[in-house]
C-alpha positions, 0 to 999 in steps of 0.5 A, spaced: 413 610 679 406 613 683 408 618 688 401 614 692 403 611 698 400 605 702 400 603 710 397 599 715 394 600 722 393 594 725 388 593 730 386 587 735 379 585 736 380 579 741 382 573 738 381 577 730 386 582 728 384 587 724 389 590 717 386 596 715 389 597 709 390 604 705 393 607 699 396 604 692 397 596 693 402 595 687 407 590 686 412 596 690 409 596 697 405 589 696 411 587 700 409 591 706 402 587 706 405 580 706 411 583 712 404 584 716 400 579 714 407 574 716 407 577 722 400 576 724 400 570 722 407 569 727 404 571 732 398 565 731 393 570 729 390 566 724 383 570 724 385 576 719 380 582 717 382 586 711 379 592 711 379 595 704 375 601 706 382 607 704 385 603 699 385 606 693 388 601 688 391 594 687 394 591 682 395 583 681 402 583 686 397 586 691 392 581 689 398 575 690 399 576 697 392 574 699 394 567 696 400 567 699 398 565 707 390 563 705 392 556 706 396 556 712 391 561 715 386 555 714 390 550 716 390 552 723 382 554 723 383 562 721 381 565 715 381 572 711 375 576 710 375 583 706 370 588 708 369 595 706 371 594 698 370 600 693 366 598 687 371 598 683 375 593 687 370 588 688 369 589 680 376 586 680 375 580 685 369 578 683 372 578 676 378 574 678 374 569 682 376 572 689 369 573 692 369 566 690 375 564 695 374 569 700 368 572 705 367 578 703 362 584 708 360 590 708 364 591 714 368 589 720 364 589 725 360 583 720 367 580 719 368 580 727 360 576 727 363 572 721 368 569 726 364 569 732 359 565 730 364 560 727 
């Protein structure tokens, strides 16, 4: 068990919300991002930034919870952009596809243009 310990602080930009994600995503507290990314969702926010920049680790648990609500997401014209990855997490998207699957930038505030230019 690691003693690191993650949370998200959420904010609204308009119509896109924002998950700034922070600490160690593992299969522990991928829970966590999937009860956020629901509740987004729920509450028919369908345009999701992910904002890595504090994340410290992921694990393929974590990985998951990006599938999970992509293609409802998409259905309802949204998406989820990732922004802000360290290197060696782009390394593990780029490595497993992902980058493949989702927009990734260098910063929120080009995933907010992203979504306001589409």
């Amino acid at each position: 068990m690691n003693n690191n310990k993650f949370f998200i602080n959420t904010t609204k930009e308009d119509t896109v919300c924002v998950l700034h994600l922070n600490g160690f995503l593992d299969a522990l507290t991928s829970v966590v991002l999937e009860e956020e990314i629901k509740k987004n969702v729920d509450n028919n926010c369908f345009k999701i930034i992910l904002d890595l920049k504090s994340l410290t680790y992921i694990s393929s648990a974590g990985l998951g919870v990006f599938m999970l609500y992509i293609e409802k997401i998409r259905k309802n014209e949204g998406d989820i952009i990732m922004t802000n990855l360290s290197k060696s997490i782009f390394e593990v998207m780029n490595l497993l596809g992902f980058d493949e699957i989702f927009h990734i930038t260098n910063t929120v505030e080009e995933a907010i243009n992203l979504f306001n230019n589409s």
